[in-house]
C-alpha positions in Angstrom: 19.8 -188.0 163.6 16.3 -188.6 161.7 14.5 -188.6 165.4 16.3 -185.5 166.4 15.5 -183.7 163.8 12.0 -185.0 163.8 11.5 -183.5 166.9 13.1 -180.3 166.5 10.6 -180.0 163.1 7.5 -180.7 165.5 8.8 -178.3 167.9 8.9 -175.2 165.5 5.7 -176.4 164.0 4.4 -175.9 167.5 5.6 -172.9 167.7 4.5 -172.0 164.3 1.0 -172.7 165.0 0.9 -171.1 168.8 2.3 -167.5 168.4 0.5 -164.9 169.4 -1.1 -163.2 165.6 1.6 -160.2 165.9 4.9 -162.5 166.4 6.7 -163.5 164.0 9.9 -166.5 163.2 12.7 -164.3 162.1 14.6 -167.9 161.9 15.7 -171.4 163.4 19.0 -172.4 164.0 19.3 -176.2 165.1 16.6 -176.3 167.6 16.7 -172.3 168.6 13.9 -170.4 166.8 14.3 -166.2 166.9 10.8 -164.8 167.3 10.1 -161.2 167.1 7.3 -159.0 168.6 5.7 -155.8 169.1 3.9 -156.7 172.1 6.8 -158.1 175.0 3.9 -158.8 176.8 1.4 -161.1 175.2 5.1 -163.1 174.0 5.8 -163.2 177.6 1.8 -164.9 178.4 2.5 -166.9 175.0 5.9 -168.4 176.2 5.0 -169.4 179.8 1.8 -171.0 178.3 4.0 -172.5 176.0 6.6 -173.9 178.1 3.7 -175.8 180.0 2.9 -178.2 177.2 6.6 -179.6 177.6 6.3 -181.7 181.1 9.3 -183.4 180.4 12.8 -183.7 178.8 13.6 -181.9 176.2 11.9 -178.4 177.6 12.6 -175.4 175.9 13.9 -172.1 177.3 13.3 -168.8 176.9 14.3 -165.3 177.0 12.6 -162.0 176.1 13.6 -158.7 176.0 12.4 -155.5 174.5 14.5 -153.0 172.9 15.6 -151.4 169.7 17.3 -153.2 166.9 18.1 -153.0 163.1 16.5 -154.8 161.0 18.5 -155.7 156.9 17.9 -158.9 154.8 15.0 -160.5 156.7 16.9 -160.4 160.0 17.3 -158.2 163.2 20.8 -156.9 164.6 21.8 -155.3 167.7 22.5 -155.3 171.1 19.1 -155.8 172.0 19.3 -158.8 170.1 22.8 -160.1 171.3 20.6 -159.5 174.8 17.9 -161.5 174.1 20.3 -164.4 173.0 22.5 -164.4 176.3 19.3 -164.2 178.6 18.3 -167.8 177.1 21.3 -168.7 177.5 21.1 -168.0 181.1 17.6 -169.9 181.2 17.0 -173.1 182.1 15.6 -175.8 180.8 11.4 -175.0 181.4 12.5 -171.3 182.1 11.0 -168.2 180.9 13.8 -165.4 181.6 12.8 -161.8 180.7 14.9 -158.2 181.5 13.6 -155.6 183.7 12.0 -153.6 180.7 9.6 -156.7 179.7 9.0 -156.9 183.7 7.7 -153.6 184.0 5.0 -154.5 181.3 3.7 -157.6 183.4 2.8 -156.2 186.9 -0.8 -155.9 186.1 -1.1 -159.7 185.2 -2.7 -161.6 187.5 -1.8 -165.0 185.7 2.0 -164.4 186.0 4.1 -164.9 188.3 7.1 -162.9 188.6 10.3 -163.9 190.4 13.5 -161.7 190.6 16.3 -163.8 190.0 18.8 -160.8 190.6 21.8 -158.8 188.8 23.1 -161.1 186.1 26.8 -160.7 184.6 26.2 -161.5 180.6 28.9 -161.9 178.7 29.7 -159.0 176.3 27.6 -157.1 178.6 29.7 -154.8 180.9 26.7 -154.0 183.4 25.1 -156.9 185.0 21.3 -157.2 183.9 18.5 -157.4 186.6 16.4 -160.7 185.3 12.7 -162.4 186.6 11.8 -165.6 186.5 8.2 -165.6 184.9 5.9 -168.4 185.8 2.1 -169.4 185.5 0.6 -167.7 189.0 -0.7 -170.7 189.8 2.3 -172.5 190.6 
């Protein structure tokens, strides 16, 4: 238990000490951390640059979407939200998973890699969710 958590404590330090200036931890919850963002965008560049310093097991996931939500007692609500949370859930492990909306922001980045994964049936969600695979261009 005391390594497990050790590592979950180095891994939000990391993450801590890597976000772009304008993100922010809303909160952690066992080893998830909840980061918010004006800019889908540079979170996007951060996360995929992120994901590459974990070469092996355990490796992170990740998924980023950009919306509307409210915002009461130091914590954000809303279907955006509940979004965000079932695209990582769909991620795997190493995976940066981002919606349509947070797609149409990257075309004109020439260090990412962008790979449609298809429409997605989330649960709670009664339309299916068109989600891309973003990766380092490189690879």
């Amino acid at each position: 238990d005391i390594e497990a958590l050790d590592v979950v404590e180095n891994f939000v330090e990391t993450v801590e000490a890597t976000l772009p200036r304008e993100a922010t931890i809303v909160k952690t919850i066992g080893d998830e951390v909840m980061v918010v963002s004006p800019d889908a965008t540079a979170l996007t560049e951060w996360a995929v640059a992120f994901l590459g310093r974990f070469d092996r097991r355990p490796q992170p996931r990740v998924g980023i979407h950009s919306g509307d939500a409210v915002y009461r007692d130091g914590d954000y609500f809303g279907n955006s939200v509940n979004l965000a949370h079932r695209i990582v859930n769909r991620a795997l492990a190493g995976e940066v998973l981002v919606t349509d909306r947070v797609a149409a922001t990257l075309t004109a980045r020439p260090n990412l890699r962008l790979d449609p994964i298809g429409e997605v049936s989330l649960k709670g969600f009664p339309v299916p969710t068109e989600l891309f695979a973003v990766r380092p261009a490189e690879d």
